[in-house]
N, C-alpha and C positions, 0 to 999 in steps of 0.2 A: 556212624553218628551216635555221641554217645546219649542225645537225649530219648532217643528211641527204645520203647520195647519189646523187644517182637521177638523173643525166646520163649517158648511155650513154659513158663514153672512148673515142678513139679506139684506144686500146693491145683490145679487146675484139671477139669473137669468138664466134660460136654455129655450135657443130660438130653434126652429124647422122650423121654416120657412125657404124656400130654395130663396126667395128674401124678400129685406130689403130696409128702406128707411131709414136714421140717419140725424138729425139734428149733432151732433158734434160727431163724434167718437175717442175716444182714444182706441191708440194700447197697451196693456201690463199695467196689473194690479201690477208692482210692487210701489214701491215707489215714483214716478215720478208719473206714472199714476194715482194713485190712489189719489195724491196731487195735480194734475192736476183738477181733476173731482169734488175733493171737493171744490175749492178754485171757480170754477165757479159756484156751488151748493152754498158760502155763500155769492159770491157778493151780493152789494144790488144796485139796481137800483136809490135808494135815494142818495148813497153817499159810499164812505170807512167806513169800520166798524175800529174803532180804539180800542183797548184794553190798558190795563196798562198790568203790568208784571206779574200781579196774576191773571188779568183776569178777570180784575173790569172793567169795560167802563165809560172811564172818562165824566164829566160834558158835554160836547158839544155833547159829544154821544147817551145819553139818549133819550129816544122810538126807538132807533136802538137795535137789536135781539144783546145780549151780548155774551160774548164766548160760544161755544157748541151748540149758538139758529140762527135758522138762518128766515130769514124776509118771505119765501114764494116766493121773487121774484129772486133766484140767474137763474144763468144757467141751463137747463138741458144736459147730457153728457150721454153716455154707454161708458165702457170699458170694451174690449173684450181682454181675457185670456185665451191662448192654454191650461195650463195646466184644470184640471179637479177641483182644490182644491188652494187657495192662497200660494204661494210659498214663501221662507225666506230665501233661498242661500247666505252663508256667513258669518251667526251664529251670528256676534254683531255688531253696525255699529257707529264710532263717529260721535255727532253730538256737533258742535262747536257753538258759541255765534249766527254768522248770519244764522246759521239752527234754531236755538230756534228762532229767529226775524221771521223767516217765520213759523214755527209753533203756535206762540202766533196769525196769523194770519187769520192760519185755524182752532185756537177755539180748538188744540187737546192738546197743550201744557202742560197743568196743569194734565192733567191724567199722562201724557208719565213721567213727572215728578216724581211721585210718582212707576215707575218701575225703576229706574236708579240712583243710587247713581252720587252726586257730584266727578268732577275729580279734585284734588287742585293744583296738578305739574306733568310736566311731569320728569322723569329720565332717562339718557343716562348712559348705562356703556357698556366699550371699554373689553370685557374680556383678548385680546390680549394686552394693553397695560396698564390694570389694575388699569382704571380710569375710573371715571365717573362724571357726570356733571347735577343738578339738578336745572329745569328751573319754575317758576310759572304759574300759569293758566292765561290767561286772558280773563276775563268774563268768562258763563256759558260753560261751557263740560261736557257732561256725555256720556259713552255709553249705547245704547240702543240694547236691544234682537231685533233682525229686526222680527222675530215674534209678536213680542209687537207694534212694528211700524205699521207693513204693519196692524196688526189688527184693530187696533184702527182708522187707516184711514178709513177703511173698513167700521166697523160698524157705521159709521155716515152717509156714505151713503143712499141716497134715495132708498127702496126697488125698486129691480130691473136694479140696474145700472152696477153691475158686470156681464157680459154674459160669462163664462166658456166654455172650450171645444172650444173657435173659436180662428185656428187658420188661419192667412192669408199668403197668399203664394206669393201673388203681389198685386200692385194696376194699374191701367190705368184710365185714363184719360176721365172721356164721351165726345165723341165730340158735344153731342146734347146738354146737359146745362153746361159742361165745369165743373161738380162734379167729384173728384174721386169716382173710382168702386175699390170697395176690393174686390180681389178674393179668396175666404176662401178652406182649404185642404177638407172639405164636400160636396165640389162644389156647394154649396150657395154661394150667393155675396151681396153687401151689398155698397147702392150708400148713398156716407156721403157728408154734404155741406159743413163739415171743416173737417179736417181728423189731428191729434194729434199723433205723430208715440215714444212712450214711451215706446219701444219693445227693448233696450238696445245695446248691441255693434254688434249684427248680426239683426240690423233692417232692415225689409222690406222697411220702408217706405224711410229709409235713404237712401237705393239702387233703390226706385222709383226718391227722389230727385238728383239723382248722385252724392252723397258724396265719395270722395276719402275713399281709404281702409281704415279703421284702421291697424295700424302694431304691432307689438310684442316686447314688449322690453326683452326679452331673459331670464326675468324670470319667476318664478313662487309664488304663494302662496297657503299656507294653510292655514286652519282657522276651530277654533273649539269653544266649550263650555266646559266647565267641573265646575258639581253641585255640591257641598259639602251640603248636605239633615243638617249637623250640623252647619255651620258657615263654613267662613275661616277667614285669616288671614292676607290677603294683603292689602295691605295700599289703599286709594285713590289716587292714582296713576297709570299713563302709562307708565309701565317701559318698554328701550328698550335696547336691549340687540344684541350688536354685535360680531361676532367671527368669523376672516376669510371673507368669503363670507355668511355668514348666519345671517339672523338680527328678532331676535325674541320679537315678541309682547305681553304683557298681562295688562290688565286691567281689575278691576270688576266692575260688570252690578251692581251689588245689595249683601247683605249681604252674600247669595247662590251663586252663580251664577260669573264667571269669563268668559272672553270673550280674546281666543289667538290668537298670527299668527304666521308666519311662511313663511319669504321670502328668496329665494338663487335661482343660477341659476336655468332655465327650464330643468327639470328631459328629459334624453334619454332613460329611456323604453317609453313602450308603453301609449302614458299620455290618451288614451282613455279608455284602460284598468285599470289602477290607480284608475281616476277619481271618474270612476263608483261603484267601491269597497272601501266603509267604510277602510272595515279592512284593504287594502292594504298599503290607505293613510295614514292610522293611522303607518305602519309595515314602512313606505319609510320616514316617518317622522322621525321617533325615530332613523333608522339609519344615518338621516341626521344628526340631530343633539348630537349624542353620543360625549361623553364627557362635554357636559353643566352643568350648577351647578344642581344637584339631584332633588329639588325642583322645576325646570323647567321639567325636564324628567318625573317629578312624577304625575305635573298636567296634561302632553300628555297622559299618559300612563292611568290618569283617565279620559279622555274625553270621551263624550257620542258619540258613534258613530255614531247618525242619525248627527248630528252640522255638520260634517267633511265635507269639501270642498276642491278640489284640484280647482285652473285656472293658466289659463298660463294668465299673466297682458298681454294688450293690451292699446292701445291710438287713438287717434285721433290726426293729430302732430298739433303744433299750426301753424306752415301755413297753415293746411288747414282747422281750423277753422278763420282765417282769410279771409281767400281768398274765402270760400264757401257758395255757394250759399242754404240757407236753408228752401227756400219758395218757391212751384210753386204751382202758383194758389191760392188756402185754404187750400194746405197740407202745416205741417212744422213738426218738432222733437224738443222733448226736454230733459233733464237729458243724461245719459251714452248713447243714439239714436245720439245726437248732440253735444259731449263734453267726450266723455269713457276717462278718465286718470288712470296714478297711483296711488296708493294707500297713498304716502311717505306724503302728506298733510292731507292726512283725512278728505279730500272734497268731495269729488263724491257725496254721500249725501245729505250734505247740499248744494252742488251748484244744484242739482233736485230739492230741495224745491223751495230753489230760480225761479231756472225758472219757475215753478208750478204760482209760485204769481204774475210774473211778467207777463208771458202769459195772464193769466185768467184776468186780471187786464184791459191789453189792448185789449184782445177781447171782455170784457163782454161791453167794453163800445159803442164799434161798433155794437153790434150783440144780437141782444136779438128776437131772433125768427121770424123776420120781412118777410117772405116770407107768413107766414098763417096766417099774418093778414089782408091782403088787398085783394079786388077782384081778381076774375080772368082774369079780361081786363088787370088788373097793375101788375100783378106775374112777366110776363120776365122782367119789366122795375124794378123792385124792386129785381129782382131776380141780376141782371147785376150789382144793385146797391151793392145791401149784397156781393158780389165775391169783388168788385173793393174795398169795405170799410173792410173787413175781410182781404184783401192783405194787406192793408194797415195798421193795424193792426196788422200783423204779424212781418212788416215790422219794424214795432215801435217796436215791440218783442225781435226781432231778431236783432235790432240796439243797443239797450242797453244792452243784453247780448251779444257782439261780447266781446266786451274789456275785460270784465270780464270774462270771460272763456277763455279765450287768453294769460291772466296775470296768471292763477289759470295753464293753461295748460303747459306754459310757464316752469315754477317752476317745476312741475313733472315730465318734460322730462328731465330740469339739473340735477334733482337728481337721477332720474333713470337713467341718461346715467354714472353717476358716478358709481355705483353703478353695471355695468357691464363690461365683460373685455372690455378695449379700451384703446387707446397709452395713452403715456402719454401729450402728444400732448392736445389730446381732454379733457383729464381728468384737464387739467391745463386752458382751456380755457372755462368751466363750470364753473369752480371755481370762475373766473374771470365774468362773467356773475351773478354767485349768491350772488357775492360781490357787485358790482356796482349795480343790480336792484335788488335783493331782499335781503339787508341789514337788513331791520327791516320789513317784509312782518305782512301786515295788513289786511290780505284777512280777519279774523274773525270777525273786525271792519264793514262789508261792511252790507247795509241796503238792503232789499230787495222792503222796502216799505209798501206800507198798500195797500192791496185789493179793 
């Protein structure tokens, strides 16, 4: 099953120790974190490493470690992951032009490339009104097996850096050097000088920094794989298919390999019970969607049943990613921890990578292990100093990605609130908002930068 992870990575790590000391901790080994931990692993202390698109290092670059090598002198990081095993919830995941910008970044691009087919258009058809409408790519898209993702991050890792089985339950505050303390479910704890909370939309860390709830936009999705071991048949293409309230996704990963969804109101049974049974979501599917054209029915109905995913969507609304405060002390969040939206852009992704680069960018240039390198007369005065320059750094962090996940969240709430029952009041006053700002939306244009 290729959505499964269950090969131990070398990057992984089982601690027993019942106290801890961490120079930088990240919370949650998925995609964010794991993009988080590499990208301060390839800083270099000489400079930004720049690549071309294939992954050649242009002329000014040269004696700097080329894609996949890295100098010796980046960050070190752990991240600590509850589950037991790397996890891939979600089955397939677009990543659009400025997710590859921040991938060519972290030196994994060019493998990731080689699992995922080019996506050339996207295609709308209205089955209800028996039209459809076909738009072009622009720049690179492909989706990717999120098992192929999170791996590949994985394995480049520094032996050691993945800690399994930890998971945290709270954090507080030391009053003695003003570090957070992570309170782990083994009741070990574990005191970090910076603390990274990439733990997704029921983050610990995000409810240490008092971030407004996240809420519910009232629907749901599903999401699967389905392998055809001969070929198939479907174009390059992300066709989307609406009827009613029900708007169904497919796109292929690779020549094998098809990647679906599955969005319409939040189901009233029991969505705990659903969830957790394969076959149930697979049997609550196929009723949803009865009557779709056959060859949609026929790829559900061969999906691999480990891929299947039921979630109810969630967000973070964009006032309170404006308005909220995402730093105290050397704690802060990044990816779906500090920004969870809809799905209807096909961001979530690549805006975690993003902040991945842009973090580690501006922390690596603050903070490069300064507390154990100086005596112990200068430790608290150098200690005071690393806290007030890693704030500030964060600070830098968290200023440049306010707007940009503000604009990205923006968009996902108009169109999810379309998207649900509401007057028509509302429905006409969204419209009117995705007319006037997001006319020709250019989020895929956005640069994340260079490391």
């Amino acid at each position: 099953m290729r959505s499964c992870l269950r090969r131990m990575p070398k990057a992984a790590q089982s601690l027993t120790s019942s106290e801890e000391e961490q120079e930088i901790v990240i919370v949650g080994a998925g995609i964010c974190g794991l993009a988080t931990a590499l990208a301060l692993h390839r800083w270099s202390s000489s400079g930004p490493i720049a690549q071309g698109p294939a992954g050649e290092v242009p002329w000014p670059n040269r004696g700097r470690p080329p894609a996949g090598r890295v100098s010796g002198k980046g960050v070190r990081s752990v991240v600590l992951e509850r589950s037991e095993t790397l996890r891939a919830s979600g089955a397939g995941i677009g990543i659009w032009a400025n997710g590859w910008r921040a991938l060519e970044q972290l030196g994994v691009a060019s493998d990731l490339r080689k699992t995922a087919l080019p996506i050339q258009r996207f295609r709308d058809v209205w089955l209800d009104k028996g039209s459809n409408q076909e738009t072009p790519v622009t720049g690179e898209a492909r989706c990717l097996n999120r098992s192929d993702l999170i791996r590949t991050l994985a394995d480049v890792l520094p032996p050691g850096t993945i800690h399994f089985g930890r998971q945290i339950v709270s954090v507080k505050m030391d009053p003695s050097n003003s570090y957070p303390i992570l309170q782990l479910l083994d009741g070990s704890s574990i005191v970090a000088k910076i603390l990274i909370g990439c733990d997704g939309l029921n983050s610990v860390v995000a409810n240490y920094l008092e971030l407004e709830p996240t809420k519910e936009f009232g629907t749901c999705s599903v999401r699967g794989l389905t392998n055809y071991p001969n070929g198939h048949a479907f174009p390059l293409e992300l066709v989307r298919t609406r009827r009613n309230d029900i708007r169904i996704g497919i796109v292929p990963i690779d020549d094998k390999l098809v990647y679906w969804f599955v969005g319409q109101q939040a189901i009233r049974e029991d969505h705990t019970k659903v969830s957790q049974r394969p076959e149930l979501i697979k049997e609550f599917i196929l009723q949803s969607i009865d009557g779709s054209p056959t060859e949609v029915t026929q790829l559900i109905e061969d999906s691999e049943l480990e891929s299947l995913s039921l979630t109810r969507l969630r967000y973070r609304a964009p006032w309170d990613l404006l308005l909220g405060k995402f730093r105290k002390g050397t704690v802060t969040v990044a990816g779906d921890a500090m920004h969870v939206m809809g799905p209807f852009l096909g961001q979530g992704g690549s805006a975690a990578l993003e902040d991945a680069i842009v973090l580690a960018r501006c922390l690596s240039r603050k903070f490069v292990n300064p507390v154990d390198r100086v005596p112990n007369s200068e430790r608290e005065t150098t200690r005071m100093t690393m806290i007030r320059e890693v704030g500030e750094a964060i600070d830098q962090y968290v200023n440049e990605r306010r707007m940009r996940v503000v604009r990205l969240s923006t968009h996902t709430y108009l169109i999810g609130s379309l998207l649900k029952p509401s007057s028509l009041l509302v429905k006409f006053a969204c419209i009117v908002f995705l007319v006037v700002f997001f006319r020709n939306p250019n989020h895929t244009r956005y640069d994340c930068g260079l490391l």
